[in-house]
Every structure is written in structure tokens, then in C-alpha cells.
C-alpha positions in Angstrom: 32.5 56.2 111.1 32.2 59.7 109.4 29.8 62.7 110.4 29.1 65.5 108.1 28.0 68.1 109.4 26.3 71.1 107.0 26.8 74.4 107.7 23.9 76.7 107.0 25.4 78.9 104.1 29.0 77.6 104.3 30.5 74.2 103.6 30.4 70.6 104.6 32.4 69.7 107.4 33.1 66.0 107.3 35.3 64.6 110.3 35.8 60.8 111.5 37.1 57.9 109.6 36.7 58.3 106.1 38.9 58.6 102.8 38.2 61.5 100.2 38.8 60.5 96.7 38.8 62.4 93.2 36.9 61.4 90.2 39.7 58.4 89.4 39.8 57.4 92.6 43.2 58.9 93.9 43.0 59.6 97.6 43.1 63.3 99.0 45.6 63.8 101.9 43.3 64.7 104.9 44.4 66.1 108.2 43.1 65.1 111.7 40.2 63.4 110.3 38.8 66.5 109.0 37.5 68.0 105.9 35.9 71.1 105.1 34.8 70.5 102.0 33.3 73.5 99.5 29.4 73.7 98.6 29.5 77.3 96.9 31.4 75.8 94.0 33.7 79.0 93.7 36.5 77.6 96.2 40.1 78.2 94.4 41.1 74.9 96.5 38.1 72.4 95.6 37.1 70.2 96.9 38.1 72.5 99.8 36.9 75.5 101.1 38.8 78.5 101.2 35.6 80.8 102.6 34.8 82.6 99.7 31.4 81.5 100.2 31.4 84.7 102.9 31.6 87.1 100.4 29.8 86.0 96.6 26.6 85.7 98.1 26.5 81.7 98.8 23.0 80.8 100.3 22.0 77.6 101.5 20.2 76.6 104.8 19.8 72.8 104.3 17.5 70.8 107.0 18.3 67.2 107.8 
């Protein structure tokens, strides 16, 4: 089983069993069963986040 877990103004971290694929359905390598996945849309490594939600202003505080 997965848990995602949303960060208030950051990204989705997404740990457990689970497979990440890309719009054909090709499998992302994922480490340790964790994913930090990006939400501001500016990442240079999407689907990953590389943080620069920190500094362009990314604001989100989601409420499950």
C-alpha cells in the first residue's frame, strides 16, 4: 500500500509500494519506495521535485 503525503506549499511525497509511470506507461525508477513528486509545475526534473517551489512563489495549503 502507498501513502501520499501533501506538503503544505511543497510537493507530494508518495512512499510505500507503488509504481510511477509516464503518460505511455513506462515505469520511472524509484528509490526506497519514495517519491517526491513536483506540484508547482516548474521542477527541471518532473515529475520530480527539485525545490524550486521555495523560491517562485508556490502556494498551496491543501486539507484532506
Amino acid at each position: 500500500m502507498a501513502d501520499i503525503n501533501v506538503r503544505p506549499n511543497g510537493p507530494l511525497i508518495v512512499t510505500g509500494d507503488f509504481k510511477l509511470l509516464d503518460v505511455e506507461g513506462k515505469e520511472f525508477a524509484v528509490e526506497n519506495q519514495r517519491a517526491v513528486l513536483c506540484r508547482c509545475g516548474a521542477s527541471a526534473n518532473k515529475p520530480f521535485c527539485d525545490g524550486t517551489h521555495r523560491n517562485n512563489g508556490f502556494a498551496s495549503e491543501p486539507k484532506a
